[in-house]
N, C-alpha and C positions, 0 to 999 in steps of 0.2 A: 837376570835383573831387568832387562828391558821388557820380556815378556808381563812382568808383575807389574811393573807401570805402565804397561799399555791397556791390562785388566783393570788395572784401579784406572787409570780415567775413564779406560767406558763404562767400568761400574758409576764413576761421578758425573758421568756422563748422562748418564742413565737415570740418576736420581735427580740432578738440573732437569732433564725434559719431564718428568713425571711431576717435579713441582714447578715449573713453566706451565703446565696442561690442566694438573689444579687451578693455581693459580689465574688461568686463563679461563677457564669452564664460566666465569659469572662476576665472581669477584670482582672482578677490572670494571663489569659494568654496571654493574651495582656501585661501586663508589664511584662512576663516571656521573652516573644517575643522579646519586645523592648529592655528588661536589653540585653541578646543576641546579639543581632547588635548591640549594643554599644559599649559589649563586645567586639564583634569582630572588629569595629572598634578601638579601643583604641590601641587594638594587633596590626592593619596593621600598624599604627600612632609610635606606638613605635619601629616596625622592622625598618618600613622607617629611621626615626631619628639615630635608631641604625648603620643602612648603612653608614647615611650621617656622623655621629662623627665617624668612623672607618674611613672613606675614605676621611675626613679632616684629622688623624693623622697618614695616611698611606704617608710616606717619599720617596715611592722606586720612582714616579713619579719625585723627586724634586733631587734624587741621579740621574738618567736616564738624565735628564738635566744635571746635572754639568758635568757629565761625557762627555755629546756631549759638551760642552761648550769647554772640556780642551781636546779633538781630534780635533777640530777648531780652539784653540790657536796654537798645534802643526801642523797642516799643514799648517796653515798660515804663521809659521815661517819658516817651509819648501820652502813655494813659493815663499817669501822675499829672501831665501839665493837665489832658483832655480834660481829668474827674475835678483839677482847681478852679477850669474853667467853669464848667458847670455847676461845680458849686458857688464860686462868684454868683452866677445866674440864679442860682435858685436861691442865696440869699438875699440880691437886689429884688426877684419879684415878692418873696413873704415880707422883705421891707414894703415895699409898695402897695400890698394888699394889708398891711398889719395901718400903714396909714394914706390913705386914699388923697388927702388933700395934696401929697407929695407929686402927685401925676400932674405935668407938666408937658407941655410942647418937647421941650429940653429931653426931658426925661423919656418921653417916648421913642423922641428917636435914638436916642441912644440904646436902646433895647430891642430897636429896629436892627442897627448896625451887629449887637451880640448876637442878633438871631442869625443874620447873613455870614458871619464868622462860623455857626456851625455847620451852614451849606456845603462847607469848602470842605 
């Protein structure tokens, strides 16, 4: 009896090292290989994604807009008053050239002063 199990485990003996030595020929590094690039892909996949949610909850882009937004409301309102200005102007002088006798001392210098108000 003890001879028969001492055959049967070198026999299983035998077949563990034949499929250990398969098993070892490549296999191991081949999926050691491939775990590897997978690995390293998953890494590129999560940096990427990492970028992408940073730079969806990065705000300064959407501050940088409102800010030109509300220097285009204010110089819009600048060149609303600028164009009432001159048009004020340009309907005092077709006043003035529509009736000639209206030209005054008065009157001129006050047309003097609207000129120097555009200097500025």
């Amino acid at each position: 009896i003890c001879f028969c199990h001492t055959l049967l485990f070198a026999q299983a003996k035998n077949l563990l090292k034949q499929l250990e030595d398969a098993h070892d020929d490549g296999n191991t590094k081949d999926l050691s290989d491939d775990l590897e690039c997978i690995s390293n892909e998953l890494n590129q996949v999560k940096k990427k994604m990492d970028g992408k949610a940073s730079s969806m909850t990065d705000a300064t882009p959407l501050v940088e807009i409102r800010a030109a937004i509300q220097r285009l409301k204010k110089e819009n309102k600048e060149l609303d008053l600028r164009i009432g200005v001159l048009d004020h102007e340009l309907t005092q002088a077709m006043m003035i050239e529509a009736n000639p006798q209206e030209r005054s001392p008065l009157n001129l210098d006050e047309s003097e002063d609207e000129h120097s108000f555009d200097n500025e």
